[in-house]
Each structure stands twice: as C-alpha cells, then as structure tokens.
N, C-alpha and C positions, 0 to 999 in steps of 0.2 A: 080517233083523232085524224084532222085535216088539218094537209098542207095548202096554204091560200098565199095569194099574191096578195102585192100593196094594194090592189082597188078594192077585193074580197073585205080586207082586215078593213076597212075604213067605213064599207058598206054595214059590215059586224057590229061597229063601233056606234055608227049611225043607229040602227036599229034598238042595239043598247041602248042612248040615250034618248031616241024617239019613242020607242015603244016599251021598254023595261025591261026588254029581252035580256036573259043571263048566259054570260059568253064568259069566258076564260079566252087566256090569250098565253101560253107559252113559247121563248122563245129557246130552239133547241140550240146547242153550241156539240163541238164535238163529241162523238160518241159513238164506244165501240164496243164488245164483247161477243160472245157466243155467239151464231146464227147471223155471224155479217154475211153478205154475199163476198165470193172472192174475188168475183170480177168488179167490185162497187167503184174504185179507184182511191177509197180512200188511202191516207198513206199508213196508217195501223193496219191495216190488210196487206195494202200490195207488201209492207216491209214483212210483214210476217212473211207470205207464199216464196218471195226470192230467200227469204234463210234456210226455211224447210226447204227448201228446191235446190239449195246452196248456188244460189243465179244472185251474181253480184248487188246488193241496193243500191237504186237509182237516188241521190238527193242532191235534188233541182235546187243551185247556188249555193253558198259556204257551208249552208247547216245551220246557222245561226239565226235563222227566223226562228220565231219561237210559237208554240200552240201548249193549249191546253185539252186534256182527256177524260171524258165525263164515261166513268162504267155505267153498262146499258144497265144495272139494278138500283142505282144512285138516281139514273137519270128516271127513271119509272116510278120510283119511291116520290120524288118530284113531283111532276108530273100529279101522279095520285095524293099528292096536299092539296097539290093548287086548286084539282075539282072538288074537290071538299072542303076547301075554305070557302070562307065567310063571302054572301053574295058581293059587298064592297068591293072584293079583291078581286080584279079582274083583270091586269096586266099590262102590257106584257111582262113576264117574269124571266128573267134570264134562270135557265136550267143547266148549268154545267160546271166545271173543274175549275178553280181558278190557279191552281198550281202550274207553273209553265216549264214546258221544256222543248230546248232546243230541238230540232229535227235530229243534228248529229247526236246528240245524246238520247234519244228515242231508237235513231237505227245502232247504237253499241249498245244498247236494251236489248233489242232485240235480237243481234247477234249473241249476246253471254246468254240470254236465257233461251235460245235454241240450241244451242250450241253448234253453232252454223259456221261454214267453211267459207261463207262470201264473205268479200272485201267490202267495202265502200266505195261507190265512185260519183262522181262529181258531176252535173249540168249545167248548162246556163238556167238562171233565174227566169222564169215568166217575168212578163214585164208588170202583170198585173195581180201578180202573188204579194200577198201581204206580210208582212214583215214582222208582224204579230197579234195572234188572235186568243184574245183570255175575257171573259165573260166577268162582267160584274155583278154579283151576285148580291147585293146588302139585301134588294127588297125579298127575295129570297130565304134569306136568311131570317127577317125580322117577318114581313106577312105568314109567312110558311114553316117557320120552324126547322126550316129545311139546309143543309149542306150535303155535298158527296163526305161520303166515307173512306169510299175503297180507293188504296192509291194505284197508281198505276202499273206498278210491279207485280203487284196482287193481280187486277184485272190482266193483264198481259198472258200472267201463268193459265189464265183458264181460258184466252182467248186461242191462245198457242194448244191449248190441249184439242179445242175446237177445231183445230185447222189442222191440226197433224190427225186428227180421226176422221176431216171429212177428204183429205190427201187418203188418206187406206183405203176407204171406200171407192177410188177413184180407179 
C-alpha cells in the first residue's frame, strides 16, 4: 500500500477511467496498536510513553476536541475487504472507528490503565487543530461488509503491553 497526494489520486482515477485500470482507494483515519513508533507524534503514543515514564500528559486546549481510534487489526481486516471486493468498488472508502472520544477522556484511559503517576496538564490549542475528527463509515459498511470490532479499551491494553515491553528492552 501507497501513500499518494491529491495529483497522484486523480492521476489513479484518470487511468481508471481511461484505461480500466483497477485501483482501490482507501482512506486511513486514526490508528493505533502494537509496533507504533514512539517517536511518531501521535497522541495514543506520545500519551502512553509520558504514563509509563510517569512524565506529566501534554493536552493541547480543554481536551474537548474529540477523535476517533481505529485498532491496527480492525484497520487491516478493512483494508483487506476492500482489495478483494468487487472491481466496481473502488473508493475512496473511509477506514476507521467512528466512536469518538474526547482527548481528556483518552489521557484518564490512559492514566487508569497504566496506572500512572502523571497529572494532566494543559496547552494552548494550535490554531489549526481540529475540533473533531470521526470517519464516516456507511460505504464501508454497506460495499465492504466491513466495521472495527475492537473498542478501544481493548486495543489500548495490548498497545500499553507493547510499549512497557519495547520501555524494557531500552
């Protein structure tokens, strides 16, 4: 799988309907588990490493933006309908969680299920942070057969087991 810009996807598109070329077109949305990097910047990452580190969580304005969290085996399972569906289906397909949770309720997840000594503290907002990001899923659902499973309480547990084993190794 390749990541492509706007000119790429259009050029994809083009060919599609010039030449019959068969493309898929997935579109990823959040997503996290085992085998992240821990430098990536995500915020399921960076909030894990500050709990296991017990290093206060940074979250930039109230906490009340809201995201949603697609597990990397929900997200794969996707993914693998979509190239296997019917040449028709071609996309884009939104791939992710539509369940939303606040930032602040994301880092007290994270704190109860490490059981972590850091606080919470507060930033100013980016000016160009969004205020809510959740995937709409129907074609998804109907072309593909497809939803996530795993909620994120679940996924978290085995994301945290990842990160406190690749913390020992260090």
């Amino acid at each position: 799988m390749m990541k492509v810009n706007v000119l790429q996807k259009h050029y994809f598109f083009d060919h599609n309907r010039k030449y019959g070329t068969k493309i898929k077109v997935a579109r990823i949305f959040n997503t996290y588990g085992p085998n992240m990097r821990p430098d990536d910047g995500r915020v399921i990452s960076s909030f894990i490493l500050q709990a296991l580190n017990n290093i206060n969580i940074t979250i930039y304005g109230n906490g009340n933006q809201t995201r949603s969290f697609c597990y990397v085996d929900d997200l794969i399972n996707g993914i693998y309908k979509l190239m296997n569906s019917n040449n028709n289906v071609i996309g884009p397909i939104n791939i992710g969680n539509t369940v939303e949770f606040t930032i602040l309720e994301l880092a007290k997840l994270v704190l109860q299920s490490t059981k972590s000594k850091s606080r919470i503290t507060f930033n100013d907002l980016p000016q160009d942070d969004p205020l809510q990001r959740r995937p709409v899923i129907d074609e998804a659902k109907i072309k593909l057969d497809w939803q996530p499973n795993i909620i994120l309480q679940d996924g978290l547990v085995k994301t945290i087991a990842y990160f406190t084993k690749t913390l020992k190794k260090k």
